[in-house]
N, C-alpha and C positions, 0 to 999 in steps of 0.2 A: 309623500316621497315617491310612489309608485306610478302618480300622475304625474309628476315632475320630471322623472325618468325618461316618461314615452314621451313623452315631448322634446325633450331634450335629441333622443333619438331618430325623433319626426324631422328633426329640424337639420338632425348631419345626413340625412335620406334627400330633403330637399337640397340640399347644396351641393350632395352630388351629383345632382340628377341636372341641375343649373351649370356643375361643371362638365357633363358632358355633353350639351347642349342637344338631346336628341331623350325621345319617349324612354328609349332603355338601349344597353348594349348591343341587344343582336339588329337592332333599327340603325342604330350609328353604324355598325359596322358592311351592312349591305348600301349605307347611302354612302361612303368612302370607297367602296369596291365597286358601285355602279360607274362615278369619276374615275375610277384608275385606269391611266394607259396604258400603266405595266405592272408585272407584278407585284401586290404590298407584302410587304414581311411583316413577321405578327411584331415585329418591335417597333415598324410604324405605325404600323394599326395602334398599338399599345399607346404610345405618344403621342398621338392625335386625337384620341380617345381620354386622356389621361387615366387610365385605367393596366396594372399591373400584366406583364405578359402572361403570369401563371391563369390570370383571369380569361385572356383575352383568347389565348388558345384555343380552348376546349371548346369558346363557344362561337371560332370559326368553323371547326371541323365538327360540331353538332350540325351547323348552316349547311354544311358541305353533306353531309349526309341524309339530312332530312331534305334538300332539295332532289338529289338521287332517289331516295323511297320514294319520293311523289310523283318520281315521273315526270317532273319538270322541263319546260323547253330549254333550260338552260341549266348549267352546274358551274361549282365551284373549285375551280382546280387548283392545288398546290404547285407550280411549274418556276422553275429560277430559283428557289429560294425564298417565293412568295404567294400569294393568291390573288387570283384573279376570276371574273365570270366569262366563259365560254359556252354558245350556244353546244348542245347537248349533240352529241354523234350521233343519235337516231335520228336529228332533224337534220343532217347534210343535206339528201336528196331536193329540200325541199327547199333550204340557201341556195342550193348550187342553180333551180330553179327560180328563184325569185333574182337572186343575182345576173345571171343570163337575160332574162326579162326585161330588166332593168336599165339594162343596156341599151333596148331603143325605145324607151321613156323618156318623156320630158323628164327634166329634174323639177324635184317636187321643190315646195315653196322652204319646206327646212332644209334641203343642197343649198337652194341660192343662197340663204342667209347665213350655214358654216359657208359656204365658198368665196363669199361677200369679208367674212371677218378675217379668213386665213389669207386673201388679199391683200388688206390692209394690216394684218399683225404677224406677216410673216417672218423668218420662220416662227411656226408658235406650236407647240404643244395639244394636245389633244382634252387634256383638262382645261387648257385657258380657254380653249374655243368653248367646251364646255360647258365656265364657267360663265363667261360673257352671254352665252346664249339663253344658260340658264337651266337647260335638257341635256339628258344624255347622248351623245351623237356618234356612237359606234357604226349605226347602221348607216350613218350617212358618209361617212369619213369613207366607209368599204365603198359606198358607189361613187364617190369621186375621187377616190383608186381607181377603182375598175373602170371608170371613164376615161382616165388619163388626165384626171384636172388636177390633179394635185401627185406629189410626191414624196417621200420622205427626204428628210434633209439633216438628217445628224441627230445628234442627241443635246438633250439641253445642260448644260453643264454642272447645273450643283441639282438636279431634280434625275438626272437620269432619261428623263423621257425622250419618249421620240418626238422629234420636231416635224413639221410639214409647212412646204413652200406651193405655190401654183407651180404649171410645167408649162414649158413652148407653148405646147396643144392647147391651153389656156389663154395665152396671148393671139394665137391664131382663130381662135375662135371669138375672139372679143375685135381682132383687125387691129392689134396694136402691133408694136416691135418692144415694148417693154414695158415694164413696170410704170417706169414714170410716165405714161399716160392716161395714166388712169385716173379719172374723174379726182378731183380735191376732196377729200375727207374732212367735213363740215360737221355738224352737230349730228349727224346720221352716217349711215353707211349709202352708197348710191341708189337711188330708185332698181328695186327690186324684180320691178315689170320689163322695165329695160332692158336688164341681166338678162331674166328670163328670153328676151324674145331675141337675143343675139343670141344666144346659147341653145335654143330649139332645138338646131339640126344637130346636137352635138352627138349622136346618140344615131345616127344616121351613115 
C-alpha cells in the first residue's frame, strides 16, 4: 500500500510539473517577466502559470528580494499594479553611458533583425517581436528609441501593451517616402547586410 501511495504521488508531481511547462515555479515565472512589456499582475502570472495566486505571490516577491540581496544588475519591481524587471539604480551611470555610445554605433546585427520584424509587423508589440525573434529585446528596442527608428504607437487592445511602428527618420534613411516601398516580404525578412549598409550613417 505504502509503495502504491508514493507512486500515485509521483505521478500528480509529474503532471504538474507537465502543466506548467517549465523546471519549477520560480524558473516560469522569470521566463514570463523576461517577455513582459508591461507590468504582469500576479493574477496573470497565476494563469499562465496555472498555479493558484496564494502560491504565486510569495514566490515573486522571494525573486524580488533575493535578486536585491545579491546585488544584482537588475531588480524586480512591483510598479502599476504588477511586476516587471528594471535594470538596478546603481547601474544608471553606466546605461546612460552605454546608451550615449550607442548613438554613433553601427547598429548591431540584433537592431537590424528587431528593426527588420517591426517593419514588416507593424504596429506590434514588444513580446511579439520577441517572440518571433526568439530573445529577449529590451536592450535593443531602447537603442532604436534612442535612434529615432522606431516609435511608440498606441496600445494593443485586448493585451494592453505598448505597440511600436518605424518613424519618418526610418524612411529617410532607407530613401523611401513610405512603407509601401519596401522590399516584398517572401519567405525571409530582407537581406540584412543591405539594411545594414543603408542604415550606417544613422548614428552620424
Amino acid at each position: 500500500m505504502m509503495v502504491e501511495e508514493i507512486s500515485e504521488e509521483s505521478t500528480e508531481e509529474s503532471t504538474e510539473d507537465n502543466t506548467l511547462g517549465a523546471p519549477d515555479l520560480r524558473s516560469a515565472l522569470e521566463a514570463l517577466l523576461l517577455l513582459a512589456d508591461e507590468p504582469m499582475s500576479v493574477l496573470t502570472l497565476a494563469q499562465a502559470t496555472c498555479r493558484p495566486v496564494e502560491e504565486v505571490e510569495p514566490v515573486v516577491r522571494e525573486l524580488s528580494q533575493e535578486y536585491t540581496e545579491q546585488g544584482r544588475g537588475f531588480d524586480l519591481r512591483e510598479v502599476a499594479g504588477g511586476w516587471r524587471f528594471y535594470t538596478r539604480a546603481e547601474c544608471s551611470p553606466l546605461i546612460e553611458r552605454w546608451v550615449l555610445d550607442g548613438q554613433q554605433a553601427r547598429l548591431t546585427q540584433a537592431s537590424l533583425e528587431t528593426l527588420a520584424v517591426i517593419a514588416y509587423q507593424q504596429p506590434v508589440s514588444r513580446g511579439r517581436v520577441s517572440a518571433v525573434r526568439g530573445v529577449n529585446i529590451d536592450g535593443v528596442i531602447k537603442t532604436l528609441l534612442t535612434r529615432g527608428l522606431i516609435e511608440e504607437a498606441g496600445h494593443d487592445g485586448e493585451s494592453g501593451s505598448i505597440l511600436y511602428r518605424t518613424t519618418s527618420y526610418f524612411l529617410e534613411r532607407l530613401g523611401a517616402s513610405s512603407l509601401d516601398e519596401l522590399p516584398p516580404l517572401a519567405e525571409h525578412l530582407p537581406d540584412l547586410a543591405d539594411l545594414e549598409e543603408v542604415l550606417d550613417s544613422v548614428g552620424g
